[in-house]
ZAMARGU-4260 file (C-alpha; in steps of 0.2 Angstrom, whole numbers, plus 5000, padded with zeros to 4 digits):
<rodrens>
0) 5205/5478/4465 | 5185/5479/4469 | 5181/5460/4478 | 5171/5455/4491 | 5180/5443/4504
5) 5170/5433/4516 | 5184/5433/4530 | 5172/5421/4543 | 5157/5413/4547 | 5151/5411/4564
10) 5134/5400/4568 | 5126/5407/4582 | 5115/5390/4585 | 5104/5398/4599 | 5096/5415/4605
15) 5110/5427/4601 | 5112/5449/4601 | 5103/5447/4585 | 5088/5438/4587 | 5079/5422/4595
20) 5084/5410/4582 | 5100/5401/4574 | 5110/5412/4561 | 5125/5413/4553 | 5136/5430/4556
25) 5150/5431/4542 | 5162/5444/4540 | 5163/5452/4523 | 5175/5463/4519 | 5171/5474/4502
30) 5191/5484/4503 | 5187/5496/4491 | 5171/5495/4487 | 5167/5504/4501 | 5169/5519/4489
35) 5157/5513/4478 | 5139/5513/4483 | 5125/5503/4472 | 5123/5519/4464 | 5138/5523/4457
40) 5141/5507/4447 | 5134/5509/4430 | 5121/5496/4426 | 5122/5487/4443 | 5105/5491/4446
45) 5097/5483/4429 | 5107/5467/4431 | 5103/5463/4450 | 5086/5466/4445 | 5087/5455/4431
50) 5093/5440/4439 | 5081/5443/4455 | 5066/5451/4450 | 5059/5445/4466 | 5069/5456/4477
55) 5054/5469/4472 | 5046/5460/4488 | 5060/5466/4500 | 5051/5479/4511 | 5070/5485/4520
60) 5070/5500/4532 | 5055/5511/4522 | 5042/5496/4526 | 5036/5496/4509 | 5035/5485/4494
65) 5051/5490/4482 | 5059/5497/4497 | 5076/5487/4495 | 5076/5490/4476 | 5073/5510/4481
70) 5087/5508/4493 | 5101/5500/4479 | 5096/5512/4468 | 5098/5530/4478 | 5114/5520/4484
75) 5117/5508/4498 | 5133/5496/4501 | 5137/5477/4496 | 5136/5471/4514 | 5118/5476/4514
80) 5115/5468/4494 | 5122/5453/4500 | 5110/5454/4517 | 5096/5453/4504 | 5102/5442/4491
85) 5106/5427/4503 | 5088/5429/4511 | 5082/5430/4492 | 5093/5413/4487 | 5084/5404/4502
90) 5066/5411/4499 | 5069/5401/4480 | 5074/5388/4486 | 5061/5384/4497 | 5065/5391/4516
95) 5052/5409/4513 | 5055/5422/4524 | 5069/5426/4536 | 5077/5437/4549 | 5094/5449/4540
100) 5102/5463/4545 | 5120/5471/4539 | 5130/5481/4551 | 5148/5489/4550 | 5162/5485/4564
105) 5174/5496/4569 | 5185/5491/4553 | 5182/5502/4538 | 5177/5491/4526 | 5171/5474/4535
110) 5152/5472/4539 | 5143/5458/4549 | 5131/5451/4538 | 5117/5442/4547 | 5106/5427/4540
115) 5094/5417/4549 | 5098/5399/4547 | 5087/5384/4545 | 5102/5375/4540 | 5120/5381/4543
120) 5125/5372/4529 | 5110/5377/4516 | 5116/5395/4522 | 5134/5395/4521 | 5131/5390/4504
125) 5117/5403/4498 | 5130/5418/4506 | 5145/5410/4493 | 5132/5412/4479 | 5123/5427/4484
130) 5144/5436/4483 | 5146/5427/4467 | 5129/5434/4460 | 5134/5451/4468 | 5151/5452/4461
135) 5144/5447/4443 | 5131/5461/4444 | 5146/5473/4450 | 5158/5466/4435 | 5144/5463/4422
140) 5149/5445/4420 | 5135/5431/4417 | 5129/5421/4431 | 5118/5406/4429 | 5105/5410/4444
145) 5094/5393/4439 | 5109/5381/4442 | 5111/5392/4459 | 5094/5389/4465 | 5092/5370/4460
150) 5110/5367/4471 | 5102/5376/4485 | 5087/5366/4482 | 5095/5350/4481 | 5104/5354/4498
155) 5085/5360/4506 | 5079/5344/4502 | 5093/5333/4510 | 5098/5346/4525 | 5083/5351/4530
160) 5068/5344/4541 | 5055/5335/4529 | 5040/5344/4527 | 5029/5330/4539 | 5043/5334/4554
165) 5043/5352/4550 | 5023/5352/4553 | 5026/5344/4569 | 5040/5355/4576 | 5030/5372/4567
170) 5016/5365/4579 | 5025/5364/4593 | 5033/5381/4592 | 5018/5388/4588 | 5014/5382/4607
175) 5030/5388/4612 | 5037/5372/4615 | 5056/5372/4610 | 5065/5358/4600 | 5081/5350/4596
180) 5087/5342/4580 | 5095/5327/4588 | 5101/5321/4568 | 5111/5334/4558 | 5102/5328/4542
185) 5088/5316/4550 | 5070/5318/4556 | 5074/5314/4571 | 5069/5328/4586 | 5067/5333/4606
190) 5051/5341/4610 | 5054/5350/4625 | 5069/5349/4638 | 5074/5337/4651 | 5064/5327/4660
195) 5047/5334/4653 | 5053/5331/4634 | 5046/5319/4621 | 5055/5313/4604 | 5046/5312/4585
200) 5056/5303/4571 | 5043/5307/4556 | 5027/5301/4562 | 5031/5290/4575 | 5035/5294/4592
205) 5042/5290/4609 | 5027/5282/4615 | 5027/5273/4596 | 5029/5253/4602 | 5041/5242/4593
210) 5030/5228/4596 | 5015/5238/4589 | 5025/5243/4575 | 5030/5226/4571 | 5013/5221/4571
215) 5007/5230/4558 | 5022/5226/4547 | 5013/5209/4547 | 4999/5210/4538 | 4991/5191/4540
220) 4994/5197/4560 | 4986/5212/4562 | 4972/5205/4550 | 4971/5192/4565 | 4968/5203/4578
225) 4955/5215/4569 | 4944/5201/4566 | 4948/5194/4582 | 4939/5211/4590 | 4925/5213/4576
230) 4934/5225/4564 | 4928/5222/4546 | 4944/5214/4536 | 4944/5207/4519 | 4943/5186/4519
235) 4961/5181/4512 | 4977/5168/4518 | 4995/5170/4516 | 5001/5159/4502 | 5017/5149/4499
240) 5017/5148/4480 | 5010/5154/4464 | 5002/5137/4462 | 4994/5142/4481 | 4991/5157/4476
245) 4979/5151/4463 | 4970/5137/4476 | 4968/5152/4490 | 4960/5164/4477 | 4948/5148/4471
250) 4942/5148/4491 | 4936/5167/4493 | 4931/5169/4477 | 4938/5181/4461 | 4940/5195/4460
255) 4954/5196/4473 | 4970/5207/4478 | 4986/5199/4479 | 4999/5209/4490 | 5014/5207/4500
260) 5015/5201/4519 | 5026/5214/4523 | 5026/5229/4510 | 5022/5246/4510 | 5021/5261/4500
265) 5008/5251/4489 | 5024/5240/4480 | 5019/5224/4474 | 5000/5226/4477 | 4989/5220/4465
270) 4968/5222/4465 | 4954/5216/4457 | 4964/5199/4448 | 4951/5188/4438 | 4961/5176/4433
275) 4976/5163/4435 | 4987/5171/4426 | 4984/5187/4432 | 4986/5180/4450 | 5003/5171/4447
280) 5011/5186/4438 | 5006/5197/4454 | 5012/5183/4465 | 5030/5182/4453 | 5029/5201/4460
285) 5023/5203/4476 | 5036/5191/4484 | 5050/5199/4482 | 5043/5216/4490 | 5042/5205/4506
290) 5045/5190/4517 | 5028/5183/4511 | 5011/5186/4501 | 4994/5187/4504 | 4979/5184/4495
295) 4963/5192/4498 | 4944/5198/4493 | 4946/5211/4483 | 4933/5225/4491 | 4922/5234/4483
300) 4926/5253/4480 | 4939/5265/4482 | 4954/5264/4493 | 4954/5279/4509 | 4968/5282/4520
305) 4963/5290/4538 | 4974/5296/4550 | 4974/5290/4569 | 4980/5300/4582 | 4979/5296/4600
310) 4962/5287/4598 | 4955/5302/4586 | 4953/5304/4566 | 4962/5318/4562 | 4962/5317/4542
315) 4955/5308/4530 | 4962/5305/4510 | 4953/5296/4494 | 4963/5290/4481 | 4962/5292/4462
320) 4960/5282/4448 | 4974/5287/4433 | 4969/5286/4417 | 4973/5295/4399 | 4965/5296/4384
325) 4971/5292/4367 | 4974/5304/4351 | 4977/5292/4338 | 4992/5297/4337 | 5002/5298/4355
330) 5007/5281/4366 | 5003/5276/4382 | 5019/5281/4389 | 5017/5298/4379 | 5001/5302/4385
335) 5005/5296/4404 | 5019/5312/4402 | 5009/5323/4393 | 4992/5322/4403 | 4997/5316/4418
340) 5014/5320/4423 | 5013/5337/4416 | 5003/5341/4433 | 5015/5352/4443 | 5008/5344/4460
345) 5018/5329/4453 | 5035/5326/4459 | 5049/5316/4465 | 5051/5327/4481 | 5042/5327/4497
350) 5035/5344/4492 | 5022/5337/4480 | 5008/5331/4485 | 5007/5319/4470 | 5020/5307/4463
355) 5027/5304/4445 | 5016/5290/4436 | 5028/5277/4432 | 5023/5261/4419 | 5026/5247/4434
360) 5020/5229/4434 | 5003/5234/4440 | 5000/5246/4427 | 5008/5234/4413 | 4995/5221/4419
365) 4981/5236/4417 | 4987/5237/4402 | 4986/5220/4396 | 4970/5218/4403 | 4966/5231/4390
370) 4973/5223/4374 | 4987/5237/4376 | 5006/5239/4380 | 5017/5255/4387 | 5020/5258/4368
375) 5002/5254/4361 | 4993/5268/4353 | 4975/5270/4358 | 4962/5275/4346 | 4955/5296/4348
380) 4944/5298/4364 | 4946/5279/4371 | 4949/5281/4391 | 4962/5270/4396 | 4965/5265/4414
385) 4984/5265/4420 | 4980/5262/4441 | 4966/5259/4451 | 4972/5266/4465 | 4986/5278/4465
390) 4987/5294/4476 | 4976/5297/4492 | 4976/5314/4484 | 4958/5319/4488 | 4956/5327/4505
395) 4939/5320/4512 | 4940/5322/4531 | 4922/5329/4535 | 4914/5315/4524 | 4918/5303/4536
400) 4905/5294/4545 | 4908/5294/4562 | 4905/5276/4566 | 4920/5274/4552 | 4930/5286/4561
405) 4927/5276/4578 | 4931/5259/4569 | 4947/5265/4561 | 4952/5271/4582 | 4948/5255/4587
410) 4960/5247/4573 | 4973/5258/4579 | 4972/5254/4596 | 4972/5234/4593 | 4988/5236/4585
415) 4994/5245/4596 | 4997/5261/4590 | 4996/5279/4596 | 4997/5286/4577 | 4992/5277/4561
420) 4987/5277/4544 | 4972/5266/4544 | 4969/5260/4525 | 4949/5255/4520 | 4942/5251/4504
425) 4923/5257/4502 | 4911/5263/4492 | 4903/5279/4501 | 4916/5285/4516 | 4900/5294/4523
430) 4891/5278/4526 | 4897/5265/4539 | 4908/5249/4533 | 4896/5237/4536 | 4882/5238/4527
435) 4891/5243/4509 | 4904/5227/4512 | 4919/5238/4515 | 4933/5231/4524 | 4951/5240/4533
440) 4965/5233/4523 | 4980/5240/4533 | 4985/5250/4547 | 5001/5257/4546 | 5014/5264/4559
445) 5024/5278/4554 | 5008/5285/4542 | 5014/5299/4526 | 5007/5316/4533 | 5011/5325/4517
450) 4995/5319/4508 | 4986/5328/4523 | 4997/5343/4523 | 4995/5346/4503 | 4979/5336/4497
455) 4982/5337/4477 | 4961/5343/4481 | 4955/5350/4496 | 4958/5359/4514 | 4974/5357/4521
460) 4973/5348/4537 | 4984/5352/4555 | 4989/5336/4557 | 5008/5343/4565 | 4996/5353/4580
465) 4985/5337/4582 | 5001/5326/4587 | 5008/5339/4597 | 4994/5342/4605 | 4992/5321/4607
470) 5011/5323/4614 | 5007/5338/4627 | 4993/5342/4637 | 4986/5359/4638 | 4995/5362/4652
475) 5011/5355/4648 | 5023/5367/4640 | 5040/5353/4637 | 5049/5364/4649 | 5059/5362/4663
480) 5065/5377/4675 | 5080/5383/4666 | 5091/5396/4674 | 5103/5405/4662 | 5117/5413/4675
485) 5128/5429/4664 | 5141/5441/4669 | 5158/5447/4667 | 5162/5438/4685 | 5152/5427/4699
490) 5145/5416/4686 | 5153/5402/4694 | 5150/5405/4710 | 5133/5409/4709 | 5125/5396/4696
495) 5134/5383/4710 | 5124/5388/4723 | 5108/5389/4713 | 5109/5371/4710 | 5113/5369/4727
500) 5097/5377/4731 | 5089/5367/4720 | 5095/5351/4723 | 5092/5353/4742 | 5075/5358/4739
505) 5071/5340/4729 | 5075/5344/4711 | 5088/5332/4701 | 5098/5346/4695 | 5110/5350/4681
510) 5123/5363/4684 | 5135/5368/4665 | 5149/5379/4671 | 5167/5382/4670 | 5170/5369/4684
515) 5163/5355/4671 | 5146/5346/4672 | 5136/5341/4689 | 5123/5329/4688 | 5117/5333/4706
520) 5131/5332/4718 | 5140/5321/4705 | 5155/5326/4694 | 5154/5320/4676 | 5165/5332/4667
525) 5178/5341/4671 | 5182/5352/4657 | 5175/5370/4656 | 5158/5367/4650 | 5151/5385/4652
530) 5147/5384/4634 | 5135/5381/4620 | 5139/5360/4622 | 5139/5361/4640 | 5121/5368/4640
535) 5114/5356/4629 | 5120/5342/4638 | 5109/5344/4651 | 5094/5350/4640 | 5097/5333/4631
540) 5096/5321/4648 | 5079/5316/4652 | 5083/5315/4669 | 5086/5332/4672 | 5070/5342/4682
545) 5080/5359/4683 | 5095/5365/4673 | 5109/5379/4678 | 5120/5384/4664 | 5132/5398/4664
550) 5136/5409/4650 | 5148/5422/4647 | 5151/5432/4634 | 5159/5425/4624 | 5145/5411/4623
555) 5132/5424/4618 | 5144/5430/4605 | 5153/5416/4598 | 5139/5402/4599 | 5123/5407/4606
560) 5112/5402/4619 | 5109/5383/4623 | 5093/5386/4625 | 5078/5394/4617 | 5068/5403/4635
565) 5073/5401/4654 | 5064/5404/4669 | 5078/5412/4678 | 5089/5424/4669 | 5103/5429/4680
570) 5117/5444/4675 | 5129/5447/4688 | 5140/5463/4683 | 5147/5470/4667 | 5164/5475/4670
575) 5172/5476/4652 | 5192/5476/4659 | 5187/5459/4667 | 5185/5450/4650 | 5192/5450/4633
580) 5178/5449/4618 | 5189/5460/4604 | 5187/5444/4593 | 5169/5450/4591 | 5173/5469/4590
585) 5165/5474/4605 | 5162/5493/4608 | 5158/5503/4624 | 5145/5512/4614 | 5137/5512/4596
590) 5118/5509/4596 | 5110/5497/4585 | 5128/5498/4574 | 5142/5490/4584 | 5143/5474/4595
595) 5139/5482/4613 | 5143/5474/4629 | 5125/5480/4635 | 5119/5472/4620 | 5127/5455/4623
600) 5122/5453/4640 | 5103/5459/4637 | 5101/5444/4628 | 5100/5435/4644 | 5086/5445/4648
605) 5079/5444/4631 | 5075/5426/4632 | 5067/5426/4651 | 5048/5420/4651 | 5032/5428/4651
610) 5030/5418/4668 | 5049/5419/4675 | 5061/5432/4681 | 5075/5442/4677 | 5088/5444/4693
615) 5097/5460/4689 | 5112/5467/4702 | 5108/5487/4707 | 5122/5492/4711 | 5127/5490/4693
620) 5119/5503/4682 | 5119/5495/4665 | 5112/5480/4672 | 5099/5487/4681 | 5095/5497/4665
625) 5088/5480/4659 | 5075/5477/4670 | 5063/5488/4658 | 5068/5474/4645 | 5059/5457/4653
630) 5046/5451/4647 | 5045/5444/4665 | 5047/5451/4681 | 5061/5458/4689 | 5069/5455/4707
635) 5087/5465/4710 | 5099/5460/4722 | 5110/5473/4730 | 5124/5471/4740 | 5126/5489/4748
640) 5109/5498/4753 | 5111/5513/4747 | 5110/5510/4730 | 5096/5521/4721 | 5091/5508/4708
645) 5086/5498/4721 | 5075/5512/4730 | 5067/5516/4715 | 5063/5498/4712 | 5056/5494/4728
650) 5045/5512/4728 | 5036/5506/4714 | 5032/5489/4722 | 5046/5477/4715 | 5052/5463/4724
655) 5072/5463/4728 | 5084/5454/4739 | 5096/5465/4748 | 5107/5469/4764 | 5102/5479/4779
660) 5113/5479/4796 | 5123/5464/4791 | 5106/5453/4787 | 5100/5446/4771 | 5081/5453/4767
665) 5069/5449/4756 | 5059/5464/4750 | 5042/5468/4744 | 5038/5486/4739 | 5038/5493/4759
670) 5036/5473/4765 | 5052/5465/4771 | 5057/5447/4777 | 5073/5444/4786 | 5082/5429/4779
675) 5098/5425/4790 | 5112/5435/4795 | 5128/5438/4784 | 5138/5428/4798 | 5129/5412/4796
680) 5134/5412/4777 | 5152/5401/4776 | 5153/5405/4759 | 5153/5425/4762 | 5167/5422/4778
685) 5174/5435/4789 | 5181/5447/4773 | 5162/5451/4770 | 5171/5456/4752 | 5155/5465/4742
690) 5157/5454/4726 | 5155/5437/4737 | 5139/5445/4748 | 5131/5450/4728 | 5135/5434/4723
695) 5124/5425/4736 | 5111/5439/4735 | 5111/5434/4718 | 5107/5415/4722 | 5094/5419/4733
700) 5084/5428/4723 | 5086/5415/4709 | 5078/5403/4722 | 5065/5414/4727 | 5062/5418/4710
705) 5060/5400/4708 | 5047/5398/4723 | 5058/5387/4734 | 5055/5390/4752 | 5063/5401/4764
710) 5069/5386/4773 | 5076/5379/4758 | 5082/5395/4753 | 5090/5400/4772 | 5097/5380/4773
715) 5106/5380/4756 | 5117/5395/4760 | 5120/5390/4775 | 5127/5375/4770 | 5134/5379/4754
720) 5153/5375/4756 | 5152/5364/4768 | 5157/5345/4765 | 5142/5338/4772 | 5137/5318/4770
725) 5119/5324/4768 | 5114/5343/4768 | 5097/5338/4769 | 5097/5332/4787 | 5099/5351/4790
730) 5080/5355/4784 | 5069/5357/4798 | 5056/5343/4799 | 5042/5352/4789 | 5053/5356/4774
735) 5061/5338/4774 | 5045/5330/4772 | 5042/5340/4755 | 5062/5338/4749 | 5062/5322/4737
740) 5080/5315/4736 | 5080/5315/4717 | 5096/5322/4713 | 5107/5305/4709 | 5106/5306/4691
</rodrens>
């Protein structure tokens, strides 16, 4: 029987054999398909194309337009389809672009089927449809591909990051800054790792103040501190009543706005009332959107929304005024769907930049201000005004006068707040407040950056890069020295006296390793924690300045790399009789086509900085065929001198750490430092036993990787092992004096 049988699914959350980013790596066994390439299925062809014409912009392997369809129809296998039909599923419903790739095991039959993964969910769902579409075009029976995509839509939409948090986190990885979702289905994220991370929810961050936040939820209050600093505000008092209401609008002076204390999001806000009744209808309103209302001067103009970030106007918005015009022969509420609504920048999602024009209380008092009702019908070619002030849709950011801009700052920084959305009523937005009678309304925490991002008219603005760059200096990367420590054996060993060594030399260090979790010198978990969780742990504590994590193979296979980049990259050996990864099919050989074990470990070296190292053991000659592979530099360690990898290393003027006459050297191209003798190492002992010495070569060049000193370097092997009360007292005096002890975390 032909079927396709998704045996597994295996999220691979960080840097992986594949590729830098999270995927999903399923198992798909096709049984007999495997007979029946594309091209030997009548009709196949026609009926995929049918229900995904847009598979025509599939490059594949001939890197041209059509080249996926050419393939399917000289004849290529369902693994591969599905590859390409998952990516296609996600691209419709809103997550474009993507990494795939296909690849056979050593099963006749089964293929890994690769699929980047913004959401693990939203995917996992997409490869179910993309079989079932698959097998429809391979039995010829119907699918219903719009009821696919609007699923998958529906599951982008509440999985994924909102478009206003995907603009910051696309900015910050556009500076290479990583991040953390810290909620499976929320907005909440880490910028960076450790001790030098920041966190966004939305708009807001860490350095958002409650207190500033809670400000500007009180409307009467932060109208109070504007005036109090000479920031144009419309006159206006909060009122108890309806009858109060009417009194407090009879002392400014009509027209006037009537609004809640509290609101936001425009509810309950009505503008330019003229009359009692008008007011005590908004008032009936207004007061139970919030704790309170207000009433104020009405100000002249059209209402702008400007973005504050860190003291600067990043963006500015104008809003429109909605209105229809009658046939004769259509209502109000049929013209509102047919003229307005019909707008495909108008939508209930955070994808459009414009919402769905509803008939709310302020637009039935409109209305009735016109003589008219929702289901009135308004005589051919009379204009009929449904809301003053709808959408900030209008993009107007370069209009702005600067002594505006400087104004809306200053608002901003009396509340309190490192980003807001500033709201002002004027008449000209290139002319200053002042002299045209324009006033600021509301400054917001928290501001919409959609209406920034998609303007319903104008240029799109970089708002995401303008609070990343508010959150990080220029010089500031949200990094911390990470030092990923692989291998088949001396993982252990060597990521414990690595944090040793960077622990003695000041840093409050986090070790993850099979041993559990060390928080400096202190224990906090004592189950294996060489593993994806384990890693994150530490990335996650903002006390951490430097993090150790060990990985073996079966972390690169089975879950990933904790994290995105390290400073260190550390592979020990690769001795495939000394673990067992036949869960993931590994081969001794195979290319780009099987699961290698030089291909699992290279992806430590894969994900070693520009600016960091790789520390690569010599004497074994598939590690030290990755050095050409770091995008850094590369120091080897070699426990027995003779090793030619390392004499061609150093010839050509690379830096290596290595053992000569029973002494540890540091070398340069010809240049060499004598570190300490293998004697005064406790950890090596009197067995001198060539694993153990490579193990603390290994460590030592990590450290000098790293820039710690020779006496920090020389100190820390010399004393690792030892149950010393304070290792530190060992420094000589010069290297105490630079040694901070910041390691109880």
């Amino acid at each position: 029987m032909k079927n396709i049988v998704i045996r597994d699914i295996v999220t691979l959350r960080g840097p992986n054999i594949w590729t830098y980013r999270q995927v999903l790596e399923a198992w798909v066994d096709i049984g007999e398909l495997e007979d029946f390439p594309s091209n030997t299925i009548p009709g196949f062809y026609d009926r995929l194309v049918a229900l995904l014409p847009s598979l025509i912009e599939h490059r594949c392997s001939y890197e041209e337009r059509g080249g996926f369809l050419r393939r399917v129809q000289e004849g290529t296998w369902p693994g591969h389809i599905l590859e390409h039909v998952t990516l296609e599923l996600q691209n419709l419903a809103g997550l474009p672009g993507g990494f795939g790739k296909a690849r056979e095991t050593s099963e006749r039959g089964v293929y890994k089927v690769v699929i980047r993964a913004w959401h693990k969910d939203v995917t996992a769902r997409a490869l179910h449809l993309g079989r079932d579409l698959v097998m429809a075009c391979i039995d010829d029976t119907p699918f219903d591909i719009a009821a696919a995509v609007e699923e998958l839509r529906d599951m982008v939409d509440s999985c994924c990051l909102g478009p206003s948090t995907a603009s910051i986190v696309d900015a910050a990885d556009d500076r290479d800054i990583p991040a953390i979702r810290l909620l499976a289905d929320g907005n909440l994220v880490q910028l960076g790792y450790g001790a030098a991370m920041r966190r966004i929810w939305t708009a807001e961050t860490d350095a958002t103040s409650a207190i500033a936040e809670t400000i500007s939820r009180d409307k009467d209050l932060t109208k109070s501190l504007l005036a109090d600093c000479g920031v144009p505000i419309p006159e206006g008092r909060e009122v108890k009543d309806a009858a109060d209401a009417w009194e407090a609008a009879e002392d400014i002076g009509l027209p006037v706005c009537v609004k809640p204390v509290d609101g936001n999001h425009g509810r309950g806000v009505f503008i330019d009332l003229n009359s009692r009744e008008e007011i005590e209808k908004a008032w009936s309103v207004a007061v139970d959107e919030g704790s309170g209302v207000l009433v104020e001067r009405s100000i002249p103009g059209v209402e702008h929304r400007l973005l504050i970030v860190g003291d600067k106007l990043v963006a500015a918005n104008r809003s429109e005024m909605i209105t229809v015009t009658g046939d004769g022969k259509s209502t109000v509420r049929e013209l509102i769907d047919s003229q307005v609504n019909t707008d495909p920048r108008r939508g209930p999602t955070e994808l459009h930049p414009l919402s769905v024009i509803r008939i709310d209380s302020a637009a039935r008092m409109e209305l009735e201000r016109q003589g008219l009702d929702a289901d009135a019908i308004p005589a051919a070619g009379r204009e009929v005004l449904i809301q003053r002030t709808a959408n900030h849709a209008f993009d107007c950011t370069d209009e702005v006068h600067p002594e505006t801009a400087a104004v809306c700052a200053l608002a901003a920084r009396i509340v309190g707040l490192d980003i807001a959305g500033v709201d002002l009523v004027c008449k000209d937005i290139s002319q200053p407040l002042r002299g045209q009678g324009g006033a600021i309304v509301e400054v917001n925490a928290g501001p919409s950056l959609l209406m920034h991002l998609k303007p319903g008219v104008g240029q799109p603005r970089p708002v995401g890069r303008a609070i990343v760059d508010n959150l990080f200096g220029p010089h500031q990367s949200g990094r911390i020295p990470v030092i990923g420590v692989a291998g088949s054996r001396g993982k252990t060993p060597v990521a414990h006296l690595v944090a040793h060594l960077l622990h003695l030399s000041g840093r409050a260090v986090g070790l993850a390793c099979s041993d559990g979790v060390f928080l400096g010198r202190r224990r906090v978990q004592k189950q294996d924690a060489a593993n994806f969780a384990g890693g994150r742990r530490l990335l996650l504590n903002r006390a951490v300045e430097a993090a150790v994590i060990e990985n073996g193979g079966r972390v690169i296979l089975g879950e990933g790399l904790p994290y995105d980049r390290c400073a260190v990259g550390i592979v020990t050996n690769i001795l495939p009789d000394a673990e067992d990864l036949s869960r993931w099919d590994i081969q001794p050989s195979g290319g780009e086509f099987f699961t290698t074990w030089r291909a699992t470990y290279r992806t430590q070296v894969d994900v070693v900085l520009n600016s960091g190292y790789a520390v690569l053991n010599a004497c074994d000659p598939q590690v030290a065929d990755l050095a050409g592979l770091c995008d850094g530099g590369v120091i080897l360690f070699a426990a027995d001198p003779d090793c030619p990898a390392l004499d061609q290393h150093l010839a050509a003027g690379g830096r290596a750490v290595y053992v000569s006459e029973s002494r540890i050297y540091l070398g340069t191209g010809q240049d060499e430092i004598r570190l300490c003798r293998l004697g005064d190492i406790p950890a090596i002992g009197k067995a001198r036993k060539p694993e153990t010495i490579a193990n603390v070569l290994a460590a030592v060049a990590a450290g000098w990787a790293l820039g710690l000193t020779q006496d920090v370097i020389v100190t820390g092997i010399k004393t690792f092992g030892l149950d010393l009360a304070d290792p530190f007292a060992l420094l000589p005096r010069r290297a105490r004096k630079s040694a901070t002890v910041a390691s109880r975390i």
